[in-house]
C-alpha positions in Angstrom: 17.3 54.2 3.3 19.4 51.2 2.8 15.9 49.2 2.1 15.2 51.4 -0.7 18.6 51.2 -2.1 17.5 47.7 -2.4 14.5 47.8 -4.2 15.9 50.5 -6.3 18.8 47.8 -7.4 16.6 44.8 -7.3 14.1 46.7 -9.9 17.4 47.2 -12.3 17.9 43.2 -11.9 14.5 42.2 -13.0 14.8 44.8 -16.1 17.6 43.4 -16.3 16.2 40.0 -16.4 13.5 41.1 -18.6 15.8 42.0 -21.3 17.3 38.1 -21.3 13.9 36.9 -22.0 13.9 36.3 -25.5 17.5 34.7 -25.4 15.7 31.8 -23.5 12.0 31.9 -25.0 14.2 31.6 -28.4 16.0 28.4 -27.0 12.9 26.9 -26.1 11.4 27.6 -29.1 14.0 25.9 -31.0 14.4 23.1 -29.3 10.4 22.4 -29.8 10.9 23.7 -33.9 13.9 20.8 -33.9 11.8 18.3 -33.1 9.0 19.1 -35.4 6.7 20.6 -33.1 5.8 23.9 -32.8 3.4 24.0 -29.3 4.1 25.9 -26.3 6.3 24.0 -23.4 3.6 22.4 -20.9 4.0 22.9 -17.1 3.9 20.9 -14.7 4.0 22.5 -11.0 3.9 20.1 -7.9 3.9 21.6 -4.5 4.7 19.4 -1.2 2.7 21.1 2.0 5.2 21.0 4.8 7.9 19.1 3.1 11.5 19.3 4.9 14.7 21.0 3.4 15.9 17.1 4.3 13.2 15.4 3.8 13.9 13.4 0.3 16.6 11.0 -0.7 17.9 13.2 -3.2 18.6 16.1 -0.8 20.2 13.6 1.9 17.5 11.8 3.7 18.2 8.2 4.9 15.2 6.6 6.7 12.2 7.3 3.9 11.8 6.6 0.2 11.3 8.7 -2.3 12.8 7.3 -5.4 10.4 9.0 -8.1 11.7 12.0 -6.7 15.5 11.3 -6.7 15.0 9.9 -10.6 13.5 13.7 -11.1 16.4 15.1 -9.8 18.9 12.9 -11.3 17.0 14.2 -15.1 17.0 17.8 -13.8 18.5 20.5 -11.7 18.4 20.7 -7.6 17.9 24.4 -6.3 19.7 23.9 -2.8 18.7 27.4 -2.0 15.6 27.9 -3.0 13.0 29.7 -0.5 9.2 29.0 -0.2 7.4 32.5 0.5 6.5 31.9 3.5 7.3 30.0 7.1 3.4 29.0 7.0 0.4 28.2 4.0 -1.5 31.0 3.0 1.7 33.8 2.4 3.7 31.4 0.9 1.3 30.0 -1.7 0.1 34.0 -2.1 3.8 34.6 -3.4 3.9 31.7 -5.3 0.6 32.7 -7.5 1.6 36.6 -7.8 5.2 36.6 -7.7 5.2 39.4 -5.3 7.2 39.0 -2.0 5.8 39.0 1.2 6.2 42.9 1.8 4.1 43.2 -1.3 1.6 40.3 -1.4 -2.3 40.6 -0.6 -1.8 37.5 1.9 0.3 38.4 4.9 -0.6 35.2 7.4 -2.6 32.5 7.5 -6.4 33.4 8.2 -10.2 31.7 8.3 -13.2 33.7 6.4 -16.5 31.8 7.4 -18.0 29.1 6.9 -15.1 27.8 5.0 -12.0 29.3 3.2 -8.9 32.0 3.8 -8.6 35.3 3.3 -9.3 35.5 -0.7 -6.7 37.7 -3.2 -8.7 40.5 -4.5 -10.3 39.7 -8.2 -7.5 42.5 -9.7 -4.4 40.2 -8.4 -2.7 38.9 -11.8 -2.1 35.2 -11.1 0.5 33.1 -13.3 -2.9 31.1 -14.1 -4.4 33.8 -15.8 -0.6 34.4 -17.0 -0.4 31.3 -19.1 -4.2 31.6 -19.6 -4.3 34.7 -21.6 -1.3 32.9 -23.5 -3.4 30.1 -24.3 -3.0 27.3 -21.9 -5.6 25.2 -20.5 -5.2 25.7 -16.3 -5.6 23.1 -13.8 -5.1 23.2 -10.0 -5.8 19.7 -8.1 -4.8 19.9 -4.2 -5.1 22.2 -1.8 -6.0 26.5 -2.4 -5.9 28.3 0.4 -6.3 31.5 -1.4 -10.1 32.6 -1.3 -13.1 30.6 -0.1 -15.8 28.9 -2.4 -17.5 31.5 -4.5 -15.3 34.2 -3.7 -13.0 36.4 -5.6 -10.3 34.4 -4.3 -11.7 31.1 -5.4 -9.4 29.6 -8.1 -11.8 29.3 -10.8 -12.0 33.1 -10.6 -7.9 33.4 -10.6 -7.4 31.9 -13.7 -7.8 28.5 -13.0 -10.3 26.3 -16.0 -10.5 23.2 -13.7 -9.9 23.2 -9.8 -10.6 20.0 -7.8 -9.9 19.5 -4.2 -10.0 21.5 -0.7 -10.8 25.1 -1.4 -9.7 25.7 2.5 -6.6 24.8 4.7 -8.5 23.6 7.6 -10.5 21.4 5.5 -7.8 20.0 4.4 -6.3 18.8 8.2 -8.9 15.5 7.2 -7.1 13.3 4.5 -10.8 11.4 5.0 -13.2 14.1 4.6 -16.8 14.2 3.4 -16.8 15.9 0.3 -14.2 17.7 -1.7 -14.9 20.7 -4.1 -15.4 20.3 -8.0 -14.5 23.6 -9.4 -18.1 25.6 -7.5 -19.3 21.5 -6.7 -19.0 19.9 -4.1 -18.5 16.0 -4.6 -19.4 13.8 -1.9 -16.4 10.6 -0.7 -17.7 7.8 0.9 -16.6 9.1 4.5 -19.1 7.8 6.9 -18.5 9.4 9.1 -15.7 11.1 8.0 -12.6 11.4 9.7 -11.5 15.1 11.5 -8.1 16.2 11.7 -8.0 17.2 15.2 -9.3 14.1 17.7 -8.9 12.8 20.6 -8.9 8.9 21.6 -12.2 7.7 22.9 -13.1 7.9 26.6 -11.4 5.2 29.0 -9.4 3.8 25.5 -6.3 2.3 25.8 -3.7 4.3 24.5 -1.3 1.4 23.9 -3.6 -0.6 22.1 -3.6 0.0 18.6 -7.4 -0.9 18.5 -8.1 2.4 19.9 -6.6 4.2 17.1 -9.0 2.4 14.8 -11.8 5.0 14.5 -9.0 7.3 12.9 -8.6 5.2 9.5 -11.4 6.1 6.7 -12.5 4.5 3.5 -12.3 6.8 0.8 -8.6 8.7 1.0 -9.0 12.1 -0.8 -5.5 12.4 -2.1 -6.6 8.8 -4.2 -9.4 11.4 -6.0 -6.9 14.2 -6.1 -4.2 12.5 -8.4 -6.9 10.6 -10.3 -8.3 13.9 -11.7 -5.1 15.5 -11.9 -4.0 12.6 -14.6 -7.6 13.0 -16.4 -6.5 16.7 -16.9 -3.4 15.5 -18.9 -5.3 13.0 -20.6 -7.9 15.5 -21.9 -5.5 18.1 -22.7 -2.6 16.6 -24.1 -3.3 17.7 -27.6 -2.5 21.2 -26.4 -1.0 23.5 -24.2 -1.2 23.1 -20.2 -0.2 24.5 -17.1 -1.0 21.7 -14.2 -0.7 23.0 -10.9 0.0 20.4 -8.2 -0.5 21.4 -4.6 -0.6 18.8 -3.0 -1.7 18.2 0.6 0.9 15.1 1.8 3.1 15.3 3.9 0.9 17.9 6.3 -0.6 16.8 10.0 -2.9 15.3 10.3 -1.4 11.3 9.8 -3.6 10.1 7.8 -2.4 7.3 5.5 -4.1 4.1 3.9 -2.6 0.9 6.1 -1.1 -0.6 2.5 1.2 2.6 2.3 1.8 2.4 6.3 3.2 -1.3 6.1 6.3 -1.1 5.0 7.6 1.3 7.6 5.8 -1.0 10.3 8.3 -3.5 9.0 11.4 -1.5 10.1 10.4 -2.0 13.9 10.9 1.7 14.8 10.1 2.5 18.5 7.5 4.7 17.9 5.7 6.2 20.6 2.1 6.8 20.1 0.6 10.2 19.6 -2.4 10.6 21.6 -3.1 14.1 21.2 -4.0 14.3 24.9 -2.4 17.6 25.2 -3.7 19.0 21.7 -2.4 18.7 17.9 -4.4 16.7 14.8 -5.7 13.6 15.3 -3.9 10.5 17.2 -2.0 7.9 15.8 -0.5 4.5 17.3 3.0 4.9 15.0 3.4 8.3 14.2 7.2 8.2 12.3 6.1 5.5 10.4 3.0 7.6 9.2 4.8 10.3 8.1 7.2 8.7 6.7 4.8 6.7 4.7 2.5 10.1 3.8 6.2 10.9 2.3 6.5 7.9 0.1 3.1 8.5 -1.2 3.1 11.9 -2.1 6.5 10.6 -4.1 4.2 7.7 -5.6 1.6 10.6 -6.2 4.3 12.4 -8.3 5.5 9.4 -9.9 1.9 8.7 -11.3 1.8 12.0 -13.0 5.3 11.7 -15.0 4.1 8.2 -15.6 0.8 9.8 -17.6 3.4 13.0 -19.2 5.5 9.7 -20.3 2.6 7.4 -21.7 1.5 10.7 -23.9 5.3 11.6 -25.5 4.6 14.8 -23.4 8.4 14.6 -21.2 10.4 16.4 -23.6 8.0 19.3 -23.6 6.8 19.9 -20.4 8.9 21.8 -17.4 8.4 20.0 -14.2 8.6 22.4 -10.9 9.2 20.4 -7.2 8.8 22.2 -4.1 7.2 22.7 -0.8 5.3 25.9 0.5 7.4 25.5 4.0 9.4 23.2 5.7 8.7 20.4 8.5 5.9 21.3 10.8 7.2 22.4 14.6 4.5 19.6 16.2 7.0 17.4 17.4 4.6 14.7 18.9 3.5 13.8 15.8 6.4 14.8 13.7 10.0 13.8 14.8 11.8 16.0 12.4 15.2 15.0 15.0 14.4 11.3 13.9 14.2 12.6 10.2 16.7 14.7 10.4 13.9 16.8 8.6 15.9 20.0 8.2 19.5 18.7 8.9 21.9 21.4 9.4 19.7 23.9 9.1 18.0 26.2 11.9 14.2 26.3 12.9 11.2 24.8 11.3 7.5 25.6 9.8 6.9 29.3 11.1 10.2 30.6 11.4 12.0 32.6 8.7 15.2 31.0 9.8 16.4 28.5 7.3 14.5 25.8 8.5 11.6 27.0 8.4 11.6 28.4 4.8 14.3 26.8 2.6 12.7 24.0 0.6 13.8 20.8 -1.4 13.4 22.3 -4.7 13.7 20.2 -8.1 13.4 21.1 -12.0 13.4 18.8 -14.9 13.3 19.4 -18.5 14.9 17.0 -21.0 17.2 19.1 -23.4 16.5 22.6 -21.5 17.6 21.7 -17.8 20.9 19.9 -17.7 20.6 16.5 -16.1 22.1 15.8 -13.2 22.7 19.4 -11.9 22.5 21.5 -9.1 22.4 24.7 -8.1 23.2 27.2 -5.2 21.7 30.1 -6.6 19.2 32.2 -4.3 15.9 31.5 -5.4 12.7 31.5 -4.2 8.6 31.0 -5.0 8.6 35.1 -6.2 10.6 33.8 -9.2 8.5 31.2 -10.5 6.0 33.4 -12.3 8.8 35.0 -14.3 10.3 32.5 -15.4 7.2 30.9 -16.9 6.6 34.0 -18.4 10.5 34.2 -20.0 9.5 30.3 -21.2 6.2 30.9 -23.1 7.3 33.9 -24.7 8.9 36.8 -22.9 7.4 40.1 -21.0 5.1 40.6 -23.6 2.0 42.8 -23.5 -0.3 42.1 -20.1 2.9 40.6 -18.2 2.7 43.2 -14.8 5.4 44.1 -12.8 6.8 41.8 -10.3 9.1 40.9 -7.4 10.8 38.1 -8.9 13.5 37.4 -11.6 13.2 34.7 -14.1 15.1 31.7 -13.5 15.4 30.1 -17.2 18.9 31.2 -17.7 20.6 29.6 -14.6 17.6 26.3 -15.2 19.7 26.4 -19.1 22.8 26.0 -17.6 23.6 30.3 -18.3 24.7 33.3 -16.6 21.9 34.4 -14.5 21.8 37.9 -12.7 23.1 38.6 -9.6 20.1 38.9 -7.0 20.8 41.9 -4.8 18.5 40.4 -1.8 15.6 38.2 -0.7 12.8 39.3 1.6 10.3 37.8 3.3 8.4 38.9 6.6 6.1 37.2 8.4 3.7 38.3 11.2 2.8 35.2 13.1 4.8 33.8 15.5 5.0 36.9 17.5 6.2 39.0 14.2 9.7 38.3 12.0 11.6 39.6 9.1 14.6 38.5 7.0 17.0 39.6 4.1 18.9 37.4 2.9 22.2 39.0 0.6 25.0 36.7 -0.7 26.1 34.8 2.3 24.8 36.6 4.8 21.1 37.0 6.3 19.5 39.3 8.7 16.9 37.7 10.7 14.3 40.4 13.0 12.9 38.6 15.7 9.8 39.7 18.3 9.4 43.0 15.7 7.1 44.5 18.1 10.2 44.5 20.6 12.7 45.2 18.2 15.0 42.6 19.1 17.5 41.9 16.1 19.7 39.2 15.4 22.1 38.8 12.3 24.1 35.8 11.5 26.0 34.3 8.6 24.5 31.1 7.5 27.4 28.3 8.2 29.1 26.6 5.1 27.9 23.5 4.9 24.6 25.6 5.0 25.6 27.5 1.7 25.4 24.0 -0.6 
């Protein structure tokens, strides 16, 4: 009963919400009529793929750089309590696309359909791609999907998408040095001979001290290189008009797979970094595993920085809302990840898979000259539900098509205004042996082993809350 009580009050909130829409469509509108142009606000939507809550300068990491990322966040607004959907890929990238929450999205858990792809969102799921599309905007995804195999309903070119380049499936995408990559239906061959597989193991009799043996592991042809490259030709080709770019990248995910020119530079800092074999399982080895990931870091920050290079080198910054996140937070594969090192999560509890905070609150940045206040931050409850209705509150409202959702716009508290109290945030999540939480003001109810019923509740500490 008391569940229904919330989605009873919750539906009042996003009415509610609704009804604020043109007070901030209006105020983007007339900042674009000020300066003489007229065209829709362009965004821009970057996703990290297993990115820490701690994991970037600006949100209070120490040992890796990320200084494209901290000058976002020092022109925009920080979200220090914003949630991904999920603990793990699939869900959380599902809630990001439909704004539904995970008690109402299509995909529940992460899941193979042969030969390649995930469980795909049926064709009649409304996607904020065919959102913006039917409003005009050119769509672009570049990155990882994870939402429906090649061909299939799911496939992004069917959900809204004009251009998708990339990996259609999540496994595909364990290989930062795969064979081919897909080309909306195409698949386009990298020079990968042979390419390199995420999960390995060292060579019989090698020496697992000798970094020799690792050697096998580094390709030619680094598919995040092709990823940003077309990514930047989108904004080239469409910067006469309207665009939504969507971003989802695959850095900083296992397996550690980096180009030796980005690795170097961590080498230099003389960590002792114990080698990752993967004799007992896991992606494929590596001789300095911190220094990888911390360099896959820096590039996906490089990555980023080369796109608001190309927004800047068009005049496109003053028009275009820029979105940071990450679908989940550090993985839980500690040999090749040393999130303690990191301090990946730092004060918070659990990691990728868990619905404690860990596990699902994300590093979350928005910028927007003249819309978002510079320099800001916010401890609002948030999460990927949201996003969807607040691009739909930007470009022009709940107008005609716009179908009901689980999320509330954010454009009031990203202007600096009174946003509506959110009455709760739910996710649930049946890996990992089955989990639930709600999350309401301060406190947060976390359901453990659901099969079992064991339940714990805990209030998340202060320094927790900022």
């Amino acid at each position: 009963m008391r569940v229904l009580v919330f989605h009873l009050s919750h539906s009042v909130a996003v009415i509610s919400a609704a009804l604020l829409a043109l007070s901030g469509a209006e105020l983007v509108a007339g900042k674009a009529s000020a300066a003489g142009d007229r065209r829709q606000p362009n965004i821009v939507l970057i996703m990290a793929d297993d990115l820490g809550y701690r994991e970037l300068g600006c949100f209070g990491q120490q040992k890796i750089r990320t200084p494209h990322l901290d000058q976002l966040a020092a022109r925009g607004m920080k979200l220090t309590q914003h949630y991904a959907g999920n603990a793990v890929c699939a869900p959380s990238r599902c809630v990001l696309m439909t704004g539904m929450h995970p008690g109402h999205a299509w995909v529940r858990n992460n899941s193979e359909a042969q030969p390649e792809g995930q469980n795909p969102i049926p064709e009649s799921t409304r996607t904020m791609a065919e959102l913006l599309r039917g409003r005009g905007y050119v769509t672009g995804a570049f990155g990882k999907w994870g939402l429906g195999g090649p061909g299939t309903e799911g496939d992004p070119v069917h959900q809204g998408f004009d251009r998708f380049f990339g990996y259609n499936c999540q496994r595909h995408a364990h290989s930062f040095y795969p064979s081919y990559l897909w080309s909306n239906l195409e698949r386009v061959p990298l020079k990968n001979d042979p390419p390199v597989p995420g999960h390995a193991r060292l060579p019989a009799g090698a020496d697992p001290t000798d970094p020799q043996s690792y050697a096998e592991f580094q390709g030619q042809d680094y598919a995040p290189d092709h990823i940003r490259r077309e990514a930047i030709t989108f904004i080239e080709e469409n910067r006469e008009q309207p665009f939504f770019l969507y971003f989802p990248s695959t850095l900083p995910h296992v397996a550690l797979h980096v180009p030796q020119q980005d690795l170097e530079p961590y080498l230099a800092l003389g960590w002792n970094d114990p080698p990752f074999t993967a004799a007992g399982g896991g992606y494929t080895p590596h001789f300095t595993p911190r220094a990888a990931y911390a360099a896959m870091i820096s590039r996906l920050d490089a990555d980023v920085g080369a796109l608001l290079q190309e927004l800047d080198r068009h005049g496109l910054t003053e028009n275009t809302m820029i979105v940071f996140s990450s679908d989940n937070g550090t993985t839980h594969l500690d040999r090749e990840v040393d999130a303690d090192f990191f301090a990946s999560v730092g004060e918070l509890r659990g990691l990728k898979g868990s619905l404690y905070e860990g596990g699902v609150r994300v590093p979350t940045i928005v910028s927007m000259p003249g819309v978002v206040p510079a320099g800001t931050s916010s401890d609002y409850v948030s999460g990927f539900e949201d996003w969807m209705p607040t691009f739909a509150e930007l470009t022009g409202g709940w107008g005609e098509g716009v179908a009901a959702v689980d999320g509330i716009s954010l454009l009031p508290l990203l202007q600096g205004q009174q946003q509506s109290v959110r009455r709760f945030l739910y996710r649930e999540f049946p890996g990992y042996g089955g989990q639930l939480s709600l999350r309401e003001g301060d406190w947060k109810l976390v359901r453990n082993w659901c099969r079992t019923g064991m339940t714990l509740s805990h209030r998340l500490p202060r320094q927790a809350q900022s």
